[in-house]
C-alpha positions in Angstrom: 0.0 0.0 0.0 1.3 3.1 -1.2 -0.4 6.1 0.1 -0.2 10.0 0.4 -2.3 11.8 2.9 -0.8 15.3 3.1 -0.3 17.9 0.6 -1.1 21.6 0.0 -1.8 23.5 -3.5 -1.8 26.7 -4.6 -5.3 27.5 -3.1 -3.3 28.4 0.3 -1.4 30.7 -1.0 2.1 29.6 0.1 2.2 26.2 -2.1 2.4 25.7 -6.1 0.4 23.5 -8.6 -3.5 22.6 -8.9 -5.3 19.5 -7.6 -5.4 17.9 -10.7 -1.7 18.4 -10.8 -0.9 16.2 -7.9 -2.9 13.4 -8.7 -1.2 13.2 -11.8 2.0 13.4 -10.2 0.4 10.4 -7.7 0.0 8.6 -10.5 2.8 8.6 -12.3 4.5 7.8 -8.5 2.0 4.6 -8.8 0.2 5.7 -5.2 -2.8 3.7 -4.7 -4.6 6.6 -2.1 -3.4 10.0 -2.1 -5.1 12.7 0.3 -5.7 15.9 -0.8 -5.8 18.2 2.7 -5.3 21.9 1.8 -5.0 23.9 4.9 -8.5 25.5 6.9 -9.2 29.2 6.5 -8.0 31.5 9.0 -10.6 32.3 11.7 -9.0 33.4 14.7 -6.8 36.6 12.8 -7.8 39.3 10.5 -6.5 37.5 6.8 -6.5 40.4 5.4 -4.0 41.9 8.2 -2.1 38.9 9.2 1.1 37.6 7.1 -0.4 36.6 3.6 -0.3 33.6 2.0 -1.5 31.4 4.7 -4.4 29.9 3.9 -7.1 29.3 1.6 -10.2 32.4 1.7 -12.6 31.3 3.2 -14.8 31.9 0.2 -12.8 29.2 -1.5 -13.4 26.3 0.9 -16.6 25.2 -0.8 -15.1 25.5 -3.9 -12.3 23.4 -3.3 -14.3 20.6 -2.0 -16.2 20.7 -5.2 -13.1 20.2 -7.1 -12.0 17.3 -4.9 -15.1 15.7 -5.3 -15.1 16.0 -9.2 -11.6 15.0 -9.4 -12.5 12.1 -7.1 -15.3 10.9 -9.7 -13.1 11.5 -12.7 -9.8 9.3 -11.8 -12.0 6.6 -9.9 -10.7 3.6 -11.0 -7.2 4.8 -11.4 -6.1 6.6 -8.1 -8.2 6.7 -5.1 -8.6 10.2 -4.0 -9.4 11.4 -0.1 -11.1 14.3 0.3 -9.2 15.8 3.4 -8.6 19.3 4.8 -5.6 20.1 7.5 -7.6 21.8 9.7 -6.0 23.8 12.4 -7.0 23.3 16.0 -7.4 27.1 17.7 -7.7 26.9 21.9 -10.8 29.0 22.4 -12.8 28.6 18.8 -13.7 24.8 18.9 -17.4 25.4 18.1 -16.1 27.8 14.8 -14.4 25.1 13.9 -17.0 22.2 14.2 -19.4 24.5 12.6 -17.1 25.6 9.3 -16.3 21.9 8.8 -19.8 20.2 9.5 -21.4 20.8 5.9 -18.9 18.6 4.0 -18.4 14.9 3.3 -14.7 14.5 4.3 -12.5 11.6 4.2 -10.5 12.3 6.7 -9.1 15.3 9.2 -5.9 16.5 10.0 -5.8 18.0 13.5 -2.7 20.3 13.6 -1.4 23.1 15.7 0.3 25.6 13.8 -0.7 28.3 16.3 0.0 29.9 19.5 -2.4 32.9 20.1 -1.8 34.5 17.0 1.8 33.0 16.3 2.6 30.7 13.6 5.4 28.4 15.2 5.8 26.8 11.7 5.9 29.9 10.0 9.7 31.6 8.7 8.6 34.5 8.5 7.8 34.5 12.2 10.9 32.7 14.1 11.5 36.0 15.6 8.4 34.8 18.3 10.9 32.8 19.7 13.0 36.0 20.9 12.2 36.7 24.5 10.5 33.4 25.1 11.6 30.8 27.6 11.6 27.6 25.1 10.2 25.3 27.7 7.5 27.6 27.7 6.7 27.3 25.0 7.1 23.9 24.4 4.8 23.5 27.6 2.1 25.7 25.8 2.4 23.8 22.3 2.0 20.1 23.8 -1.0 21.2 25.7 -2.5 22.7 22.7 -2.0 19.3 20.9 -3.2 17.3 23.7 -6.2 19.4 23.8 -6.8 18.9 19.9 -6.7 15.3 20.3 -9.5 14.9 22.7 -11.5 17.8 21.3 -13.5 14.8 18.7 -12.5 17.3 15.9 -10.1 14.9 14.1 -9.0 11.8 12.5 -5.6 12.1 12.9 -3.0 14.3 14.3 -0.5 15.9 12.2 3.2 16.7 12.6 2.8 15.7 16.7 6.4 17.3 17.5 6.8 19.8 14.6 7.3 22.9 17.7 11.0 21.5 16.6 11.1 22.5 13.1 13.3 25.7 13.4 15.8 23.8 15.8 15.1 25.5 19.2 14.6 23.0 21.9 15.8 21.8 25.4 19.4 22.4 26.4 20.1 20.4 29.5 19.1 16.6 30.6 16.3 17.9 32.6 14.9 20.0 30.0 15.3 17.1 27.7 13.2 14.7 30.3 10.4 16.9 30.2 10.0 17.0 26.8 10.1 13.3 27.1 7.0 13.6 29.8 5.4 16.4 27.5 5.6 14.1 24.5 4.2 10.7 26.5 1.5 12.7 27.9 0.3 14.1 24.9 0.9 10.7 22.8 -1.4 8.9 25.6 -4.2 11.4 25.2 -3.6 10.8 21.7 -4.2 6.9 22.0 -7.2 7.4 24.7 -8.9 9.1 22.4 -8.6 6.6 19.6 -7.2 8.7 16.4 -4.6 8.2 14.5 -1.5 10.0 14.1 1.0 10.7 10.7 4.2 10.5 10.3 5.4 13.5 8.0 8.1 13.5 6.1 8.5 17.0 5.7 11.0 17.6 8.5 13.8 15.8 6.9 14.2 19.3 4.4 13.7 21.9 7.3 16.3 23.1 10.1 15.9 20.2 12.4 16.1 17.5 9.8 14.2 15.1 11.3 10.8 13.8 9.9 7.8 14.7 12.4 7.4 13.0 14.7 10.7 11.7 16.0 11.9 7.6 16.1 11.5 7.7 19.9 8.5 9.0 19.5 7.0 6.5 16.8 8.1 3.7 19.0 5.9 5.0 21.6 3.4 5.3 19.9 4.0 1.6 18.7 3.5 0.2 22.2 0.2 2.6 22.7 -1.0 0.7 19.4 -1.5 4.5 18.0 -2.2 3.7 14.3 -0.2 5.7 11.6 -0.6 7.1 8.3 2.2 8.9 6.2 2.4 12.5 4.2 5.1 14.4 2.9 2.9 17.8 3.3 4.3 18.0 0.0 3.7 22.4 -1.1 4.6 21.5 -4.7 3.2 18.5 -7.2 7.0 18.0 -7.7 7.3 16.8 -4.3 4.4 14.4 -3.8 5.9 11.5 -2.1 9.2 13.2 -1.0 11.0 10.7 2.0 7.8 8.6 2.2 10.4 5.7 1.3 12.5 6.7 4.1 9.4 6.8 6.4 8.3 3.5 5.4 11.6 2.1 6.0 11.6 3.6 9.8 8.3 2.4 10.4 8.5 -1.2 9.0 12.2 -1.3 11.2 10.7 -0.6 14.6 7.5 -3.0 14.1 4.9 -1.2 12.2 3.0 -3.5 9.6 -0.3 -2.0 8.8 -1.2 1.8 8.0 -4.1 4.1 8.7 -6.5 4.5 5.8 -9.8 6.5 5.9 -12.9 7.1 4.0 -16.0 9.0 4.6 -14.0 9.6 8.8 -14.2 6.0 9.0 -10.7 4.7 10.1 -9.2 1.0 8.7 -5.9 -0.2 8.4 -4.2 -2.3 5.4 -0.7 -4.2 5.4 2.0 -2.6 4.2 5.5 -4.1 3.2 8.6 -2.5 2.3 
């Protein structure tokens, strides 16, 4: 089973291509499921103050669904298409959420936390947040924000669990580094309590910290909570579809994973995979 459930396209603003772009590229790859999951309007800033280039307009969300769908009908047969939406988990505007995301027939949901207040962790244009900031902090902050995403019911699966790493600031001494140990157990327990998956992304392996998301140690926790995992390489470019999904299969198969998480219409299954 070769699948693809994360990518972006040039409806958010910051990523290149069309839809019908990347499932030719999936094809030509030979993935048997690829996920398209563009990235959930703002709705906790001003879009039209904040950075640009963030996020689809909210006037565009039907719109891509209805070219999912088509696409979905058109290359059935050939590819099977997942109509999926990373949708950002904002402390404070649950209900917004629920209620922006209740009309459509998803596939699947990718719970992520890309925000803090009104700071993109994830974004370059804003590593400058970090100044003045105690890291454990905010590492304290992020993990309880994930945590709280997970049992919120909003999602299918959580996305880039550990991605607060991506720029490379982190814990400096032993005891620091055990805390974010505790931090990263708590979080992956409420994770398998509430019974949703999690993905491993490849994307990290190109950024600062150059490690996928989330960490080995991390996925073989999440082994021994029996926390089913799906892959993406939250690939911004049809170009890049599938980028280290090889190496992510490898890792997984290595520490004991056989089956991956699958979804259609938010119902979960999983299906062998090999290497």
């Amino acid at each position: 089973m070769h699948i693809d459930y994360h990518t972006h396209h040039e409806r958010c603003g910051h990523a290149v291509g069309k839809l019908e772009e990347y499932v030719q590229r999936g094809i030509e790859l030979g993935l048997q499921q690829l996920g398209l999951s563009d990235h959930l309007p703002l709705i906790h800033v001003d879009p039209d103050s904040y950075y640009p280039e963030m996020a689809m307009p909210l006037s565009e969300l039907p719109h891509y669904v209805e070219e999912c769908l088509t696409l979905k009908e058109r290359y059935r047969g050939v590819i099977e298409l997942k109509l999926g939406l990373e949708a950002d988990y904002i402390e404070g505007y649950e209900e917004q959420i629920k209620e922006l995301l209740s009309p459509y027939p998803w596939d699947y949901l990718i719970g992520s936390v890309h925000f803090l207040g009104e700071w993109d962790i994830t974004d370059f244009r804003q590593v400058h947040g970090w100044e003045g900031r105690q890291v454990m902090d905010v590492y304290r902050q992020y993990y309880a924000a994930v945590q709280k995403s997970a049992a919120s019911g909003l999602y299918d699966i959580i996305g880039h669990m550990d991605v607060i790493k991506r720029f490379g600031y982190g814990p400096q001494t032993a005891e620091e580094r055990a805390e974010v140990r505790e931090l990263e157990l708590r979080t992956l327990q409420t994770i398998a309590v509430n019974g949703i998956a999690m993905e491993l992304n490849a994307s990290g392996l190109s950024k600062p910290c150059a490690e996928m998301f989330p960490a080995e140690h991390v996925l073989a926790e999440a082994l021994k909570l029996g926390i089913p995992l799906t892959l993406g390489s939250d690939s911004h470019d049809p170009a890049r579809l599938g980028d280290g999904l090889t190496e992510a299969r490898s890792l997984l198969y290595r520490l004991g994973f056989r089956e991956l998480a699958v979804f259609e219409g938010r119902t979960r299954s999983l299906v062998p995979f090999e290497l």
